[in-house]
N, C-alpha and C positions, 0 to 999 in steps of 0.2 A: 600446736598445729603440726599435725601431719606433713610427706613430703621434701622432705628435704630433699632430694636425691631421686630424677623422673628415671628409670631403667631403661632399659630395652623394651620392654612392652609398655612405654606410655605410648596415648593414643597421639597425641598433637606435641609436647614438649621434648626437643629434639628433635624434630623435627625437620624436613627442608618445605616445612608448607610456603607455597605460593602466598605470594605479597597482597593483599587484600587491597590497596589502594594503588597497586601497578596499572590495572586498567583502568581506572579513571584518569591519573595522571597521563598515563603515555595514548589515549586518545587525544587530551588534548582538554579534560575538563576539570581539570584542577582550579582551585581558586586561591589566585596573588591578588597581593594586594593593589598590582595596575589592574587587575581586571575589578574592581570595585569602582562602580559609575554611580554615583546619588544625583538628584535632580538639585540645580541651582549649588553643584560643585565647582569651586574655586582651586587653580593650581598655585601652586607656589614655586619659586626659585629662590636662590641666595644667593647675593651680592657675595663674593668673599675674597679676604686679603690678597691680595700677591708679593706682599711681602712680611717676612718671618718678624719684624720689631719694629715696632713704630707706633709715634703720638698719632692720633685721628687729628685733625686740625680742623675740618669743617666737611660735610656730607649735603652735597646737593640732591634733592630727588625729585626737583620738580618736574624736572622733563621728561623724565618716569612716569610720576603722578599723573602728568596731563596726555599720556599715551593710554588713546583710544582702548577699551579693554581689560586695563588696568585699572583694579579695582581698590589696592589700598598699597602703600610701598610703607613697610617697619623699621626704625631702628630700635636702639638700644630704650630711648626713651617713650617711645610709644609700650613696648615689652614690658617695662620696668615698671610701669602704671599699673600692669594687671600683679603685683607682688612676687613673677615668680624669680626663682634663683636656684642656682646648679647644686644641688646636694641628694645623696640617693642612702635611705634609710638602712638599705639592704645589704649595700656593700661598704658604705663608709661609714661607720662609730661616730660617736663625737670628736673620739681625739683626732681621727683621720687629718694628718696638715693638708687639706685641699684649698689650694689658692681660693680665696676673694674673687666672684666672676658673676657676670648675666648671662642669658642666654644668648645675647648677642653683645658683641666686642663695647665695652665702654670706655671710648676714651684713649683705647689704646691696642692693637692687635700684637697676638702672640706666638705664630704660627701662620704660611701658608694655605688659605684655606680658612683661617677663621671666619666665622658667620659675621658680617657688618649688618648688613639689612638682607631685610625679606617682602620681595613684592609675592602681590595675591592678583592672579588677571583670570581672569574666563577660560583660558587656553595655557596647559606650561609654555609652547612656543614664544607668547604674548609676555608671561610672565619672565622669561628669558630676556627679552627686548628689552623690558622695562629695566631690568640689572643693569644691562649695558649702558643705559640713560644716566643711571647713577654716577655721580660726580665725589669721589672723594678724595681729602689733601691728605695726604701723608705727611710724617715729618720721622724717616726713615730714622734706624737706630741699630747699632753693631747687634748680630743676634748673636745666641751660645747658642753651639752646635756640636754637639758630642758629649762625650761623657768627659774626656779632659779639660773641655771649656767652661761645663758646668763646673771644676771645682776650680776652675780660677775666676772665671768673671763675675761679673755682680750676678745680683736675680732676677730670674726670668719674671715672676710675678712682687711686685713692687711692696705688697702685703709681707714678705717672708723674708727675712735675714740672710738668706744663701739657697743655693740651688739644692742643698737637700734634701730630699725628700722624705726618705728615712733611713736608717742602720739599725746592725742587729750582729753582735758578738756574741756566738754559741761556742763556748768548748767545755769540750768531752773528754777526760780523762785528766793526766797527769804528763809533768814533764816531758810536754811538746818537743820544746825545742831540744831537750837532751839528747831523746830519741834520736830525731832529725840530724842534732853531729855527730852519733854514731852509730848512725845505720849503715851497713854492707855499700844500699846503694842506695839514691836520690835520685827522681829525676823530677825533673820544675819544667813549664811552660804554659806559656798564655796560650784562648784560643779567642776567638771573636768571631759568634754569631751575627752576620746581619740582619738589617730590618727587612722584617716579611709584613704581608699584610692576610687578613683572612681569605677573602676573595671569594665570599659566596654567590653562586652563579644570579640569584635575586641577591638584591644589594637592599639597604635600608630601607626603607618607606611605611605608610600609614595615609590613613584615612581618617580625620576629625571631626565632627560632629555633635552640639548636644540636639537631643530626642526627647517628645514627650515634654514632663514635667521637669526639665532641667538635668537628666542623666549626660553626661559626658562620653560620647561611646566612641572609641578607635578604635580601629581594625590596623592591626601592625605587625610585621617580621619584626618577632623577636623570639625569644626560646624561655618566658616562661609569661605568660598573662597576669597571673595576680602578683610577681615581683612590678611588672611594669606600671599595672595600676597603683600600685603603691607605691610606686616609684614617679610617677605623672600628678597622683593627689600631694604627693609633700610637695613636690617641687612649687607647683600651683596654688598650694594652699586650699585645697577642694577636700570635701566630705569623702572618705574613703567609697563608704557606699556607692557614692552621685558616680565611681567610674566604671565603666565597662570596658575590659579588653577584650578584643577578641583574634583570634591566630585561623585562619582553615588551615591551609597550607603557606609552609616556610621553607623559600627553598635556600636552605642552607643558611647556620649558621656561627658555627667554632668556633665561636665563644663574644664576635663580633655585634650580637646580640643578647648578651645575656644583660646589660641594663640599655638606656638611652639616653644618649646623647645631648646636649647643650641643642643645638640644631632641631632635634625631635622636638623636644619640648617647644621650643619655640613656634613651631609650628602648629600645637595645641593649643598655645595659647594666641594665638592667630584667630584658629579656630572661632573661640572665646569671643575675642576682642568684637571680630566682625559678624559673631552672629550666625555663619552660614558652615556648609561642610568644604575642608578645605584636605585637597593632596597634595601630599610630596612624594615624588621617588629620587632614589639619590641616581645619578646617574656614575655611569665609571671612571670619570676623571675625578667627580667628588669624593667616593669610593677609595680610589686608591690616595687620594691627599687627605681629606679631612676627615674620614670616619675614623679608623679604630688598627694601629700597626704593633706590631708583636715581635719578639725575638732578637732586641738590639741588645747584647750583651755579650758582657765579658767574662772569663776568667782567669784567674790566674790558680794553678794546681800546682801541691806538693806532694809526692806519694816517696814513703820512706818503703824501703825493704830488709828482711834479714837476709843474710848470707845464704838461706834456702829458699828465697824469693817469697815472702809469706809476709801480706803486710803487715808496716807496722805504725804506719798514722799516715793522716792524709791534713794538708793544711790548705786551704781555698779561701780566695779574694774574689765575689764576686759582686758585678757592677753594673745595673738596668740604667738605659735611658728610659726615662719613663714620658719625655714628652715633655708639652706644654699642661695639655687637660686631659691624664691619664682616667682611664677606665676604672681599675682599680688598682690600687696601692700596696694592698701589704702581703699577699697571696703567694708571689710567685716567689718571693723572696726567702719565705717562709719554708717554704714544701723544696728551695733548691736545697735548701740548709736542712734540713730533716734528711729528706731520703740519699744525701749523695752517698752517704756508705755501702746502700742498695742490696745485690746478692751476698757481699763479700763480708769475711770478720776482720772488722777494720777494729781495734783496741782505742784507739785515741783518735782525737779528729779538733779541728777548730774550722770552724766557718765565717766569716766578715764579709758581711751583705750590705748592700749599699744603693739606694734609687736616687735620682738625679732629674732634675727640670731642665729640659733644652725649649729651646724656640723651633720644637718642632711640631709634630701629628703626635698626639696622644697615647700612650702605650694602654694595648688592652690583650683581655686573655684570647689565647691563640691555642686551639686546639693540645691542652698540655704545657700550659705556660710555665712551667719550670722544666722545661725539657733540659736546660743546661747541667740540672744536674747531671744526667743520660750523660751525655754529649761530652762534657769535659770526662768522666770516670774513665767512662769506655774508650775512649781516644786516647787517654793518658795513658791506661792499660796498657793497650798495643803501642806504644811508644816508649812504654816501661820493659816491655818483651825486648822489644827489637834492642835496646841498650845494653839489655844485659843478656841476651842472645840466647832467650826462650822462646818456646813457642807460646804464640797467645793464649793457644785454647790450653795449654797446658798452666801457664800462670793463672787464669783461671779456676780450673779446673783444683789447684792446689789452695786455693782463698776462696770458694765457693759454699754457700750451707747449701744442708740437704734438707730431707723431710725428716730424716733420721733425728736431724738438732732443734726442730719444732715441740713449743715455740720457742723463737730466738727473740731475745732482746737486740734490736741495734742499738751502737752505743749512745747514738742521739735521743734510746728511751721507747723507740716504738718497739713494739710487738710482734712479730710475723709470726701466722699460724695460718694453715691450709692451704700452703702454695707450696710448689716442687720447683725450685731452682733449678740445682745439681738436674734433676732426673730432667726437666725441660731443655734443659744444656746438651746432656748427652743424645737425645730425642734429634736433634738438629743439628748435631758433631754427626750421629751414625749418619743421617740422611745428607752431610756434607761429604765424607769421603775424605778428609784433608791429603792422605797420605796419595791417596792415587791424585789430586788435583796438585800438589807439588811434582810428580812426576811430569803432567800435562803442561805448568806453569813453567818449568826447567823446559821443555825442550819448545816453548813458544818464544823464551827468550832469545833461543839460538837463531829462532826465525826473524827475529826484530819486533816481536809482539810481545805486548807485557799485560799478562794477566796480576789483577790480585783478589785475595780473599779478605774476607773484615769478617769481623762476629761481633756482637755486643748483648748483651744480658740486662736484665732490670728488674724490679720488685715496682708495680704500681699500684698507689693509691687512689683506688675508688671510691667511689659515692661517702665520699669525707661528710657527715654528719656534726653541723653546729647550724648558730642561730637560723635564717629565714631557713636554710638546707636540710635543717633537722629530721624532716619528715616528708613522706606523700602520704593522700588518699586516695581511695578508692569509693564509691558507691555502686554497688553489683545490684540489677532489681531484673527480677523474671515478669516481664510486659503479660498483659492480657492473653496475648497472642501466644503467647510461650517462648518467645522469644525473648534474646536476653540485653541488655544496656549495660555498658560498664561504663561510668563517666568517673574518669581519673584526671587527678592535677599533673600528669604528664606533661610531654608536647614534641610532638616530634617535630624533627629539620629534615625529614626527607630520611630517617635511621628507623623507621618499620615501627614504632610503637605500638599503631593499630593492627598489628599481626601480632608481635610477640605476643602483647598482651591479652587476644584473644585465644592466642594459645592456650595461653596458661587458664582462661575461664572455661574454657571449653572442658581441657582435661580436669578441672578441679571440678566441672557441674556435671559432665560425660553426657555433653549436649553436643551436638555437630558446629565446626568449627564456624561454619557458614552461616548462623542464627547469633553468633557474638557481635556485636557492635560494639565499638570503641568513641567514648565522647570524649572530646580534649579540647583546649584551644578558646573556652572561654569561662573569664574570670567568674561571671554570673550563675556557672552553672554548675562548676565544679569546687568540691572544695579549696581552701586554698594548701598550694605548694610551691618547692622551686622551682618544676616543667626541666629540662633541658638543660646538664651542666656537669661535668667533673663524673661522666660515664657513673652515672648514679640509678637510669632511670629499670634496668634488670632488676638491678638491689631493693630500690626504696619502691619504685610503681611495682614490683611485682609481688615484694611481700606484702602490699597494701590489697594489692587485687586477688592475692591467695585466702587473706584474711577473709574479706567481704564475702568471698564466692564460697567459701567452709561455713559462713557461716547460714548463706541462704540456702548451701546443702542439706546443713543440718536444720535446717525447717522443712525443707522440701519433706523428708526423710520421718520427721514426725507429723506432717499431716496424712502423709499417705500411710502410716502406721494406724495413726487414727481411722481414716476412712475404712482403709481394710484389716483392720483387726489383727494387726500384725503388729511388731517391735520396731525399734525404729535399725536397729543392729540388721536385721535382714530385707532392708530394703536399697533395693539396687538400681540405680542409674545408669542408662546406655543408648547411647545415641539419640539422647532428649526423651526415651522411655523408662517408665517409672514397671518394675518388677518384683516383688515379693520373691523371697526365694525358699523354693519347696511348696509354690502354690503357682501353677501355670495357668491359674485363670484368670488371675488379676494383672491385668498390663495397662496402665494409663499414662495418655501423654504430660507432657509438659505444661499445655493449654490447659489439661481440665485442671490439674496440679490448682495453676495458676488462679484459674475461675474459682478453685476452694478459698481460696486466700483473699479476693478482693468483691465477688460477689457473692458467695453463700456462706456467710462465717458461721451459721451454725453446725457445717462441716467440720469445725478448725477444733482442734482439741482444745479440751475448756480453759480457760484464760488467756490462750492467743493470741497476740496483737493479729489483726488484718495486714493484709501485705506482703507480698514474698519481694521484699529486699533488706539489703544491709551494708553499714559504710564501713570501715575501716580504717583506720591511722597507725602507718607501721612506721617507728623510729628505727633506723637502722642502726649500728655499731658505729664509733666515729672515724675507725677507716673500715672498708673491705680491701684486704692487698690483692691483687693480682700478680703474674708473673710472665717473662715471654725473652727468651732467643732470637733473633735474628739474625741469618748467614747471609752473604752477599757476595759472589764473584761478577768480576765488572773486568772489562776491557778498557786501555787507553791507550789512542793514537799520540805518541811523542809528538807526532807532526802536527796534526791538527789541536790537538788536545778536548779531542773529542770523548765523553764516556760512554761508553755502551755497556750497559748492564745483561750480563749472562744469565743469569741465575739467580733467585731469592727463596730462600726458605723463610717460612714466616712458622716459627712454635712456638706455642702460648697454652698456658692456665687460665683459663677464666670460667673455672669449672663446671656449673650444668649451662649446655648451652641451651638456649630456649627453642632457636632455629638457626640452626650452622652454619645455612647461608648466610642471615644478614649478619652472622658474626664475624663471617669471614669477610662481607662488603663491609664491615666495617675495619677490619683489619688493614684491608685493601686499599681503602680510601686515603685510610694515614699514612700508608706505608706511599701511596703515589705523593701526599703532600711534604714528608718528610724529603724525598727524593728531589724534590722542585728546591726544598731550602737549601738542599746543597750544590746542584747542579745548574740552578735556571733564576731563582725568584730573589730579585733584591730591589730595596728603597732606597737608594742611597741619596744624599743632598751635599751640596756644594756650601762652599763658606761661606756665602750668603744665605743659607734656611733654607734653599729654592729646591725643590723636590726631581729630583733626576730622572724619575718612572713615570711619568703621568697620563699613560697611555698603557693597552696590551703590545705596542709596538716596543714598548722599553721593557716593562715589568713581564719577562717572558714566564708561562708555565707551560706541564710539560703536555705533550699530545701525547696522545694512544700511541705513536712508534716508539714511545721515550719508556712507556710502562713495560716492565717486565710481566711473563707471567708468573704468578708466586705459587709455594707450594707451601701448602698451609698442613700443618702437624699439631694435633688438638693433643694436649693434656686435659683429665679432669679430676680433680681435689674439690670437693664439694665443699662450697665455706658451712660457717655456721649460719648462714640465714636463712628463710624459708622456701627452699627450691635448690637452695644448695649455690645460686645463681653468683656471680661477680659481674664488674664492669670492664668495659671491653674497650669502649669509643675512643682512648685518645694515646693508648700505649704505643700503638703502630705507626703513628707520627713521629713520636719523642724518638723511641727506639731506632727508626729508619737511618734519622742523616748518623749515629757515628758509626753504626753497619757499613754505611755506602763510603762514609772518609777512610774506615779503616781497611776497607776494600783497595781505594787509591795510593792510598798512602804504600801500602802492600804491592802493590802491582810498580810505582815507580820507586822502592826500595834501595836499587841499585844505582839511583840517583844519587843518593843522600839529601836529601830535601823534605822540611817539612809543610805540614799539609793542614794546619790547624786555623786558618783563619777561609770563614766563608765568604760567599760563595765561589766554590770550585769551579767557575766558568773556564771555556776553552781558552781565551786568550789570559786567564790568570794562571792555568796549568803551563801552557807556554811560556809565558813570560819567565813563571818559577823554574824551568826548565834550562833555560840560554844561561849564559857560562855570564854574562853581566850584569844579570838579576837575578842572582839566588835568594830562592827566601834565608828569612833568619834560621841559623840551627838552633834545635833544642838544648838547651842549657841541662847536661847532666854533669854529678861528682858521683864521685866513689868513694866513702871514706875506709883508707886501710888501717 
């Protein structure tokens, strides 16, 4: 296949074409899943715990049940009749340890928030009412709460011997520790990310229904249709066929939705029980407690040096809360342990990963759920400068590969090939200026203002290729009309699928971008793939859809050779007209093309199937790396402990871009959520499990004043795949918060105070600030 690499004169790839489904949505005609009305629809609410541990002792619903409207009230035992139970084919294995559970609490709650019962009334208001009716005893019990409690107390789920969830000892190289006692210089320090949540602006929900002849059809926010069908027939025990998913529009969702929920299900099988179509939407207080939280974790770093500052092993402890009834389990622990050695040539390394059951909200993936790798390296980095009294970007700069050392093996075994670190570094050094913003930063201290600078650097892995992820399709077919249909197992969250992707049909059929159509979003109609997940869908949707579209090229290409007595090498395509070249008399469109192929096949050259389309299944590589820089000058008020962000350069690798804007909206996006984890957005809970955010009045994010404007700096290293294309979605998250910390950290320097445990809110900067709350110092040695 042709293409790797769109130049300067493609028609549509690279592009900044306009967003194909802007104007529907921002009219106002978009379709969520509240805006789905069926006749004789049932709403539902859920009754759910308010407290983190406890026996159920007995559940009254009668006065529920006998409210007006109120059309059936569920618990655990009504649910547990229809067979179903919590397990997801797609993301848990067999071995997966996933506690023992129903879709609804049995017996015993494990989490604020867990689902007890479920009323179904006429109205959610009605159905709201009826929760309240519900009567249940508790018979409270001490909960674990944190990752230190998990490894002393008993366990959260009564089926498992301890709060383990899982571990995993990676080392890499030889005599760790030898190194470690005599290296130049050490330096060690723990950080602690807190818990974030996704917070996509549409929160959960679906619509249930069976149709017809017994199909099962939901309409649901999620980010991929046929994982969830697959994932709603095991749980259920249903004929994979009998389900239909379907997705229009999702508005948003980082990774919050990539499977469903104990809760979801349960509301299908509602569905079921009662026969009729039944909704749920989650609202925001459920949102931010029971659905799906991200980012509780710790590390502990060791980074050895020589005597010329050049590493020479890194050793890391790190530690997820993963919750009560986590998302998925072994992902993030995996990929922190893999990629922490990142841009740099680290020799030796050991890793000790470790997930943990609290009696909390379930850990799931969050836009880049191993961002810690990021986060501890690059933060330890510049805290490794400042000790031994380098400059960052210059320790850097002396540990960094190039294109030059491609490909490099990291010592954890992976690969890197067609990414520019080093050159993406310096790309975003020049456009920093450091030397003149130390002159600006000297003379603001004199004023009582304290500027600082952060950088951080990273290698990401995209569109990670294994089981259900393995692959996308495509199916490209030229309609009657001449007009074109791509229906791909994509799915966008609101990240332009139906544009890139017509992009890329457009330029590969040299038909106006305007005649492409994008189908996505239901399991029935498209083949199956993962939709939505680990910045995959450039990679995998698009060498599926270059496939398909080459290949109804090259039919287009021998019929009209045929009809006009030509070769199929000198037939040319251009703005959906078909050309002969060196005969300007033959010009046909696209329609009569078309009409050869499905109405007159004695046109078609002999043996021709009828039909101008064709599918395609592209497996991608098991990672595509990406790469990206990050600069960051920020402001901080000693007094207030306010930050004000100056300046953000954003450079990055994610070599052909398809359309620059949305690769920059997507750049942008991260880079504003990263910025919320470190300055604004936390979950925190009390020693009782009880959730301390449970509003947008606690759980703050950040507003348009908070957003800087960013200045984005493209590299491009075209990978090996088809279009040369990489993944984009989730690096500018991960990447942001140790940019923005070690901007802080930089700017109150002359503190002496570290800056390693989130979130940087203004009264925690303060507080670290007063002469009677200093945070902990960094524990450094030197060995001479």
């Amino acid at each position: 296949m042709d293409g790797r690499v769109a130049g300067a004169g493609a028609r549509f790839v690279g592009q900044r074409v306009q967003r194909k489904e802007d104007r529907r949505l921002l009219t106002g005609h978009g379709t969520y899943i509240d805006d789905i009305v069926l006749p004789g629809m049932l709403h539902a609410a859920f009754l759910r715990s308010p407290i983190a541990r406890g026996r159920i002792l007995k559940i009254d619903a009668e006065e529920a049940r006998a409210l007006p409207g109120v059309v059936a009230v569920l618990t655990a035992t009504e649910i547990d009749a229809l067979g179903g139970f919590y397990s997801n084919p797609a993301t848990d294995p067999p071995e997966t340890p996933y506690p023992e559970t129903g879709l609804l609490a049995r017996g015993d709650v494990r989490f604020v928030g867990d689902p007890v019962a479920l009323v179904l009334a006429e109205s959610r208001a009605l159905a709201e009412d009826g929760a309240a009716l519900i009567d249940v005893d508790y018979a409270p019990e001490a909960p674990v709460v944190g990752i230190d409690a998990a490894k002393t107390m008993g366990p959260v789920h009564l089926d498992r011997d301890s709060n383990l969830v899982c571990t995993s000892v990676d080392v890499f190289g030889e005599d760790l520790e030898e190194v470690f006692a005599t290296a130049a210089h050490v330096v060690e320090d723990e950080l602690r990310n807190c818990r974030q949540t996704q917070l996509p602006m549409e929160p959960r929900g679906l619509v249930a229904r069976r149709e017809g002849a017994g199909e099962l059809t939901i309409n649901l926010a999620c980010q991929s249709t046929h994982l969830a069908a697959m994932h709603i027939a095991h749980a259920l025990g249903l004929p994979l066929h009998e389900v239909r998913v379907l997705a229009k529009d999702v508005g948003g969702g980082f990774g919050l939705k990539v499977t469903q929920l104990r809760d979801e299900i349960a509301v299908v099988a509602a569905a079921l029980l009662l026969d009729r179509p039944v909704k749920w939407i989650e609202d925001r207080l459920e949102n931010l407690t029971a659905s799906s939280q991200g980012r509780d974790e710790r590390m502990r770093v060791r980074l050895a040096f020589d005597a010329d500052h050049r590493l020479l092993a890194a050793d890391v402890v790190h530690d997820i809360d993963f919750g009560a009834y986590p998302q998925t389990i072994s992902s993030s622990g995996f990929l922190v342990s893999l990629m922490f050695p990142g841009p740099y040539r680290l020799p030796r390394y050991r890793c000790v990963s470790s997930g943990w059951f609290t009696n909390t909200c379930g850990m799931g993936p969050y836009r880049g759920p191993w961002m810690m790798e990021m986060f501890g390296r690059e933060t330890m980095m510049d805290v490794a400068a400042r000790q031994m009294g380098v400059d960052p970007l210059q320790l850097r700069r002396k540990n960094m590969i190039s294109k030059a050392e491609l490909p490099f093996q990291m010592v954890t075994g992976a690969v890197l090939d067609d990414i520019s670190p080093r050159e993406t570094f310096e790309l975003v050094a020049d456009a920093l200026d450091l030397e003149a913003f130390r002159v600006e930063q000297a003379e603001a201290r004199q004023r009582g203002r304290y500027l600082g600078v952060g950088i951080a650097t990273a290698i990401e892995p995209t569109t990670m290729s294994f089981g259900v992820w393995s692959s996308e399709v495509a199916h490209v077919r030229v309609e009657i009309s001449g007009k074109i249909t791509a229906m791909i197992s994509t799915l966008s969250q609101g990240h332009g699928t139906a544009t890139t992707m017509a992009q890329i049909v457009a330029e590969r059929l040299g038909v106006p971008f305007e005649d492409v159509t994008i189908v996505e979003g239901d399991s029935s109609r498209t083949g199956f793939g993962s939709g939505a997940g680990g910045s995959r869908q450039a990679v995998a949707g698009g060498g599926a859809v270059m496939g398909a579209a080459d290949r109804v090229k090259d039919k287009i290409r021998q019929i009209a050779a045929h009809a006009y007595n030509a070769t199929p090498d000198t037939v040319r395509i251009e703005n959906g007209n078909i050309f002969i070249e060196g005969d300007g008399s033959v010009r046909a469109s696209m329609a009569e093309i078309a009409a050869m192929a499905y109405i007159t096949p004695d046109r078609l050259p002999p043996g021709m199937e009828m039909g101008l389309e064709s599918q395609h299944r592209y497996r991608p590589p098991e990672m595509v790396f990406a790469n990206a820089t990050h600069a960051c000058i920020c402001e901080v008020d000693i007094e207030t402990g306010i930050v004000s962000i100056l300046r953000w350069i954003a450079g990055g690798d994610s070599g052909v871009l398809i359309n620059p804007a949305i690769v920059e909206g997507q750049v942008a996006g991260g880079v504003v959520q990263g910025i919320a984890g470190v300055l604004f957005e936390q979950l925190p809970y009390d020693e009782n499990g009880q959730p301390l955010a449970a509003t947008l009045k606690d759980y703050l994010v950040p507003t348009a004043l908070d957003v800087p404007v960013i200045e984005f700096r493209h590299m491009c290293t075209p990978s090996t795949n088809p279009g040369g294309f990489k993944g984009v979605g989730e690096g500018g998250a991960m990447i942001a918060p140790p940019a923005l910390v070690n901007a802080i950290a930089d700017a109150l320097s002359p503190f002496g105070r570290r800056w390693l445990d989130m979130p940087l809110t203004p009264d925690r900067i303060v507080c670290g600030l007063i002469d009677d709350q200093p945070p902990e110092a960094p524990r450094v040695s030197g060995n001479v």
